[in-house]
N, C-alpha and C positions, 0 to 999 in steps of 0.2 A: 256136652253137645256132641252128637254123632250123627255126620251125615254123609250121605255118599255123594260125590260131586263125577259126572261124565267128563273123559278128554275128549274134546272134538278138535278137527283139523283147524289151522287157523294157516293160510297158505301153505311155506313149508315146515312150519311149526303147529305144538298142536297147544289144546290151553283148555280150560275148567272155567263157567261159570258160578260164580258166589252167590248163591242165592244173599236176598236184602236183610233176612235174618242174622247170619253170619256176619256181613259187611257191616252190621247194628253193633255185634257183640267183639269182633276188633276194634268196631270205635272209628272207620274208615270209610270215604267217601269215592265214588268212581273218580279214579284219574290220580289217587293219590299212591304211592308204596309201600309195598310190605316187604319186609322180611320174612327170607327163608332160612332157618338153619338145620342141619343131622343133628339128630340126637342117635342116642340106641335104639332106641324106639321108632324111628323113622325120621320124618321131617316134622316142622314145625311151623307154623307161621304164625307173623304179628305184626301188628303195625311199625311203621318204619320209625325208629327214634335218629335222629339229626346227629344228636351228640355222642351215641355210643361210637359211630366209625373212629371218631376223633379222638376219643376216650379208649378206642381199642389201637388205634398209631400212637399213641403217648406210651400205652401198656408196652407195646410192642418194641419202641426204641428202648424204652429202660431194662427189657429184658435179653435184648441184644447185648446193650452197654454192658451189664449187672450177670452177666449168662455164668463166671465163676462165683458167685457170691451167693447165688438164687440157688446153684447146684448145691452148695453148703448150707444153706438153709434146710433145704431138701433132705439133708441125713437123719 
């Protein structure tokens, strides 16, 4: 799917309507979130998962904790 979406001003912020197709094929209702992330390629968007934040704070302390052992890995 390729589509071109307009920014319009939204007070001092600006923002892009989803046309109903799109919002079909995330799988996403008005009022709910998405996820934005960089890729190389630009951005990305998807539906918002609940669990990944939580699942990426778990990754993140153990790679703190774990940060000589992960570099060893790493060779």
């Amino acid at each position: 799917m390729n589509t071109q979406l307009k920014v319009t001003k939204i007070g001092n912020s600006a923002g892009v309507v989803l046309p109903k197709e799109l919002l079909a094929h995330l799988d996403v209702a008005v009022g709910e979130t998405l996820s934005v992330s960089k890729t190389p390629r630009g951005i990305e968007i998807s539906a918002h998962e609940p669990d990944f934040e939580a699942q990426m704070d778990v990754a993140r302390e153990v790679m703190a904790r774990r940060k000589r052992a992960l570099r060893e890995l790493a060779k």
